[in-house]
C-alpha positions, -999 to +999 in steps of 0.1 A: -378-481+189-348-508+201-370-540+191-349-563+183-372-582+156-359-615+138-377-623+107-382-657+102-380-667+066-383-703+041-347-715+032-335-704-010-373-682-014-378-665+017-413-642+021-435-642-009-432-604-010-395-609-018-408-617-053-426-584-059-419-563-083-402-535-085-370-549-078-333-529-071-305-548-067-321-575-071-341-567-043-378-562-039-388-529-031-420-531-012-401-561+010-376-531+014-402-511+029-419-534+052-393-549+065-365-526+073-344-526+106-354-564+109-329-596+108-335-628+087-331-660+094-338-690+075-357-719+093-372-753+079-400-754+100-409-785+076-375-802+095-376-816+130-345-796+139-358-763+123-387-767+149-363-769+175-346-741+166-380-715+165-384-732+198-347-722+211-355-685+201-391-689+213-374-692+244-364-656+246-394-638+233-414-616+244-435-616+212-438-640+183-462-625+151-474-656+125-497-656+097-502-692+091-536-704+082-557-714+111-542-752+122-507-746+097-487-734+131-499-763+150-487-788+123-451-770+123-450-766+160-457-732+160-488-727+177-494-706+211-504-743+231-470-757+218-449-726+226-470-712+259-444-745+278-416-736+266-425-699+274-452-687+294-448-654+294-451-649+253-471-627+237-483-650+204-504-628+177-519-649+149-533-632+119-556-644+093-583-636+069-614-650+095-598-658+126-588-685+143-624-698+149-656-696+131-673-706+100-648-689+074-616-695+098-600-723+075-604-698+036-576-686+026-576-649+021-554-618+005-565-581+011-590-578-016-611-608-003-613-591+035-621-555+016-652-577-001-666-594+029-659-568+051-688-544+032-657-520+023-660-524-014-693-526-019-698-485-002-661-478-024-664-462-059-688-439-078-731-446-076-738-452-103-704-478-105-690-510-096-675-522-058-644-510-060-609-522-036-596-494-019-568-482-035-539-496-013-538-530+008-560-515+037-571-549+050-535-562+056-524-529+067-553-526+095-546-562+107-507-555+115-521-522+134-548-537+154-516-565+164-495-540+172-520-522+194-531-555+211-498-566+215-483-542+231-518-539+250-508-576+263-467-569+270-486-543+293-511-574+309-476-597+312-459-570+326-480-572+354-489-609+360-461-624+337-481-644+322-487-644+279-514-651+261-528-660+223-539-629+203-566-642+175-565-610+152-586-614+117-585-590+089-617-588+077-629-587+115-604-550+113-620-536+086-652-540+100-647-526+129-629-490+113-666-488+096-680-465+117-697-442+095-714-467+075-721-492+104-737-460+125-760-461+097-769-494+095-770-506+135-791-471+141-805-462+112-818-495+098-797-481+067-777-506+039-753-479+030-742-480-003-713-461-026-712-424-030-683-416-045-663-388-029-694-378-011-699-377+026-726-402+034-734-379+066-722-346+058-725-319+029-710-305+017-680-335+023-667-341-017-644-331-045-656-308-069-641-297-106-623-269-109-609-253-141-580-277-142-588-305-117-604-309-085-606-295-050-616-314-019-639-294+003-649-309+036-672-291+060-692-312+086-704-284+105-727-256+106-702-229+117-679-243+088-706-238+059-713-202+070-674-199+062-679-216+028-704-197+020-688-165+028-660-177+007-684-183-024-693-147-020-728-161-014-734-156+027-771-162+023-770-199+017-763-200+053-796-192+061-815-208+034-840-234+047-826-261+025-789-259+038-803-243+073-780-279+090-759-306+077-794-331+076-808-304+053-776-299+035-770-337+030-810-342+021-806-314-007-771-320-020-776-320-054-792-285-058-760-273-030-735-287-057-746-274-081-744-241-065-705-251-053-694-267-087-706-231-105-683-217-076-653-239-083-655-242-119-647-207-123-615-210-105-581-232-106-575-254-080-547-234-066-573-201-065-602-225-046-576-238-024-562-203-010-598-188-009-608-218+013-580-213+032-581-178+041-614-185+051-611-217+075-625-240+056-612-270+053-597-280+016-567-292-009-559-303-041-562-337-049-522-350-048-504-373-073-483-402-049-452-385-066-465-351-058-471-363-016-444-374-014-421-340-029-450-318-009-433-295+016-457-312+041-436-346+036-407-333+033-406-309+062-417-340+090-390-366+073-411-393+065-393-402+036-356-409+044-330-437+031-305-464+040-273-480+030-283-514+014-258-544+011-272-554-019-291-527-036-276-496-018-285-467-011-327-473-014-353-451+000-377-461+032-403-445+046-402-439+084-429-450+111-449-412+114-449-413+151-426-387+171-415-397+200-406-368+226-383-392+243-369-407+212-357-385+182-356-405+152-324-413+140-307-431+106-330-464+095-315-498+096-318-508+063-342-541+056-321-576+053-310-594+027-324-633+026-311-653+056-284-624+064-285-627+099-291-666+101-252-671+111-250-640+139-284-653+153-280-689+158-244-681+166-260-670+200-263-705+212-246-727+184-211-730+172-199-723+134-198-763+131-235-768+141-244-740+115-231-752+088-241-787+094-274-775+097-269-753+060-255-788+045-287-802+057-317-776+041-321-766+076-309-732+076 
């Protein structure tokens, strides 16, 4: 969207992410694809003079994002007291497992850590099973979208009243707080939800079910949309049988209703259930492959997947933002950095060649 977003990095390793596999070029390719269109710069924050250089840009922010341990930034001279004199007006989002205060704020924490004390894991997986993680990074992912949101929330506060302020933004605090279904049944309910597999925890029928040759996801949360499924099913009287009569009944008798769906399905391929849903409005798919999302004429049509020119590894593929802007049409990717690539054209802004590479001589940059 125009940002122009400077990266800072550690001098010869850079982000730890840099080291994850799988590499082209030499170059990882998850860094590739959470960090594209971004500069790097190498700083020593460990160095008196690195400081004062993240102060000099600090200067010129409107935003600065950290993930330091809770107390790390102040010992580097990178926390929101330090900065807020040499800028007022930033905009300074810390991220961490716990927070910036309370009883956990100092534990270190990865994803899988927030997804276990955040009650995710123990409703994710089958009954009858163990917790399981969810099966992508969602604690780390929700974090960086709740700071986005409130950051841009307080560009719109500074906007107004120029003034900045400190946004304390936790992971596992995130994932709590996406929990509605499970948390609605616990604050009002007096509920400890626990894992269900596929299965709805509110709504039947909400699940996958096997087919001749895999499974279909059906999802109906509503009255109206089980009277379709059952017309589907060629079985319109379930609709008005006492025990599937609404989605409490439904959900109270689920077993003897999939059994009843599962003879339905198993008769069929998924393809067959799929286009039979379909036609009737019910709300269904096949259960994708990542390699088969990605070829679907779904992501292919909206552009989500698109590529750019590399210096190292070249041509590599990156995966847009899915927003569409009206205003803004999305156009060619600025391909992720390379490690300290724009260190030289950044500083250059207020330091001459000489500076830099006494400053390079020195572990600095």
């Amino acid at each position: 969207m125009g940002a122009d977003v400077i990266k800072i990095e550690t001098p010869g390793r850079g982000d730890d992410s840099r080291q994850f596999l799988p590499f082209k070029g030499g170059e990882s390719g998850l860094f590739m694809l959470v960090n594209k269109a971004k500069k790097s710069v190498t700083l020593n924050l460990k160095s008196p003079r690195g400081v004062e250089l993240l102060h000099r840009l600090v200067r010129d922010a409107d935003i600065l994002v950290a993930n330091f341990r809770p107390g790390a930034d102040a010992a580097l001279g990178a926390d929101y007291e330090t900065l807020r004199k040499i800028n007022p007006a930033l905009v300074h989002a810390s991220i961490s497992g716990f927070g910036q205060q309370g009883p956990l704020s100092s534990r270190p924490a990865y994803d899988i850590v927030a997804q276990a004390m955040s009650g995710l894991m123990s409703i994710t997986g089958e009954a009858d099973g163990p917790p399981t993680r969810v099966g992508e990074s969602i604690g780390d992912l929700c974090a960086g979208l709740h700071a986005c949101w409130s950051i841009l929330a307080a560009i719109r506060h500074r906007d107004r009243t120029g003034a900045g302020q400190h946004l304390d933004i936790a992971m596992t605090d995130s994932l709590v707080s996406m929990m509605v279904t499970p948390l609605s049944l616990h604050l009002f309910a007096n509920a400890n939800p626990t894992r269900t597999g596929n299965r709805h925890p509110i709504s039947t029928p909400f699940d996958s079910y096997p087919c001749r040759d895999g499974y279909v996801v059906i999802a109906v949360a509503s009255d109206a949309l089980f009277m379709k499924l059952a017309g589907a099913m060629g079985q319109p009287e379930l609709a008005a049988d006492p025990r599937f009569i609404s989605d409490a009944e439904r959900t109270g008798h689920e077993p003897e209703l999939r059994i009843l769906i599962t003879a339905w399905t198993g008769q069929r391929t998924v393809n067959e259930a799929v286009q039979a849903l379909d036609r009737a409005g019910v709300p269904a798919s096949p259960i994708l492959s990542v390699a088969e999302a990605v070829a679907s004429e779904h992501i292919v049509a909206r552009g989500l997947v698109t590529s750019a020119d590399h210096p190292a590894a070249g041509e590599v593929p990156l995966v847009r933002q899915p927003v569409h802007f009206s205003q803004h049409p999305q156009g060619r990717i600025s391909p992720p950095p390379t490690l300290g690539q724009h260190t030289d054209k950044v500083l250059g802004e207020f330091l001459d060649a000489s500076e830099i590479a006494a400053l390079r001589r020195d572990g600095v940059v």
